[in-house]
C-alpha positions in Angstrom: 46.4 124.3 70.3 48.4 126.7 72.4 46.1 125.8 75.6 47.6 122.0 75.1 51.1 123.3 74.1 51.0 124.8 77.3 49.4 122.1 79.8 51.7 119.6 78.2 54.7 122.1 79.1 53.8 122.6 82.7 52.8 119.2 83.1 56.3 118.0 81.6 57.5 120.7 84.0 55.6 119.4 87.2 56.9 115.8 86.5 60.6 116.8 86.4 60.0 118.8 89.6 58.4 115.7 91.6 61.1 113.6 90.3 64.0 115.9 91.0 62.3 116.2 94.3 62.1 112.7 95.0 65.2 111.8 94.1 66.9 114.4 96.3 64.5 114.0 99.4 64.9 110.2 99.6 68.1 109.0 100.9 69.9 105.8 98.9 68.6 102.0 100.4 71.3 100.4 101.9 70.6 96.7 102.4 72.6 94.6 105.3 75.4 92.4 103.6 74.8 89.3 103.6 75.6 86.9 106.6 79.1 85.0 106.4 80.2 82.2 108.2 84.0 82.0 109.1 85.0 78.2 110.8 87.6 78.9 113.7 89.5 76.4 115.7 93.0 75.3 117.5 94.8 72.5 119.3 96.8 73.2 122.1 98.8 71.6 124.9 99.1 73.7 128.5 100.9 72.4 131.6 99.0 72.6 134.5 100.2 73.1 137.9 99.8 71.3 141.6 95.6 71.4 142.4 94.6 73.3 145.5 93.8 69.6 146.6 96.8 68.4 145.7 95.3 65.3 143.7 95.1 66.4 140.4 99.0 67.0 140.2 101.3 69.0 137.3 100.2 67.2 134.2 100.0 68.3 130.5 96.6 68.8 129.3 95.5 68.8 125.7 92.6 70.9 124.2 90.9 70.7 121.1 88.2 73.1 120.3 86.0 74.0 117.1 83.6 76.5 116.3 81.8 79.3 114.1 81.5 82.9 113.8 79.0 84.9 111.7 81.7 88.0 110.2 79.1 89.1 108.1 76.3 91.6 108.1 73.1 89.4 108.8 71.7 87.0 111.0 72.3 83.3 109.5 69.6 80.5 110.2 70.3 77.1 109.8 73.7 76.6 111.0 75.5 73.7 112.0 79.6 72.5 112.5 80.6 69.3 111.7 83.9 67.6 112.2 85.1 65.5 109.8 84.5 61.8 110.6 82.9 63.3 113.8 79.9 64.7 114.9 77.4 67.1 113.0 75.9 69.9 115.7 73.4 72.7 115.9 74.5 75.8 117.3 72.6 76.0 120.6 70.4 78.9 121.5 71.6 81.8 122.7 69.3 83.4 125.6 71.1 86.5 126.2 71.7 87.1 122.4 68.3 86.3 121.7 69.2 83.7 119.3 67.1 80.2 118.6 69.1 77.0 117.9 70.7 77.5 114.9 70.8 81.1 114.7 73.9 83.1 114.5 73.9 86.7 114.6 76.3 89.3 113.1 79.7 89.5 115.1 78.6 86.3 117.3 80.9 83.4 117.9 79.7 80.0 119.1 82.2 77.0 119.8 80.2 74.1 119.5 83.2 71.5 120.1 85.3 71.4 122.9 86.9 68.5 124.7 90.1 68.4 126.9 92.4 65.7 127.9 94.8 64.5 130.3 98.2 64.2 128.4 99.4 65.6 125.4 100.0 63.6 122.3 99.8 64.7 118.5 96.3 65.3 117.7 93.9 67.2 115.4 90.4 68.9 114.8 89.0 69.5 111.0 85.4 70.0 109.9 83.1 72.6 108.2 80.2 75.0 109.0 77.1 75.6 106.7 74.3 77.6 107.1 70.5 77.8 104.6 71.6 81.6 103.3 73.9 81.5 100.5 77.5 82.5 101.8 80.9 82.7 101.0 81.9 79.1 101.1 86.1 80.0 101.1 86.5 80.0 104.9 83.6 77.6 105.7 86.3 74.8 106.7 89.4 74.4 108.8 92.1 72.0 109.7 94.2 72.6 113.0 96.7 70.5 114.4 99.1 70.6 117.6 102.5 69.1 115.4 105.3 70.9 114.7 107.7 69.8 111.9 111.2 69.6 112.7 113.9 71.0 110.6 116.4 68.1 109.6 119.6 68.3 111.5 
């Protein structure tokens, strides 16, 4: 009875040694956060000057432009930006990043639309990004517009 009494002590003993052990020796798992997409966009009127040729003279030129970032911790697959009652579009590889079509990696920024025009008129761009990881979907659209509101007189 004693010779158990005793093994089951120092084995009791042993196990809260390893444990204590382990539990000091092995640093917490931190897991990436999760990938979050964030759509980004503008419109915006510039006025260029005279051309070195001299044919493409001072006009106004309007740009509209829409894209994505990935403000999150992981790399998101899967993504695409669409503009509302536009075009849906993959974000296009990425060579130097690394990146297939689709694929967004932490901190990048991809503008997938981008078209300028001659002129400058009242215009906007809206749409919305989406990705396959689950995300926050809060500040997945965006509506930007080049019109002012002016104050009544």
């Amino acid at each position: 009875m004693k010779k158990s009494l005793k093994r089951m002590a120092v084995a009791a003993a042993a196990a809260g040694a390893i444990g204590a052990s382990s539990l000091v020796a092995a640093p917490q798992a931190q897991a990436a956060p999760p990938g979050d997409l964030m759509l980004i966009g503008g419109v915006s009127c510039t006025f260029k000057a005279w051309g070195p040729n001299w044919n493409d003279g001072p006009l106004w030129q309007m740009r509209r432009w829409m894209g994505v970032v990935n403000v999150g911790g992981s790399t998101m697959t899967g993504v695409t930006v669409s503009e509302l009652g536009g075009a849906n579009r993959w974000v296009p590889a990425n060579k130097a990043r690394g990146t297939k079509t689709g694929q967004l990696k932490p901190g990048q920024t991809s503008i997938v639309f981008d078209t300028k025009w001659k002129g400058c008129w009242p215009s906007s761009i809206s749409g919305y990004t989406i990705g396959q990881q689950v995300e926050n979907p809060f500040n997945n659209g965006g509506f930007w517009q080049n019109v002012r509101r002016a104050e009544a007189k």
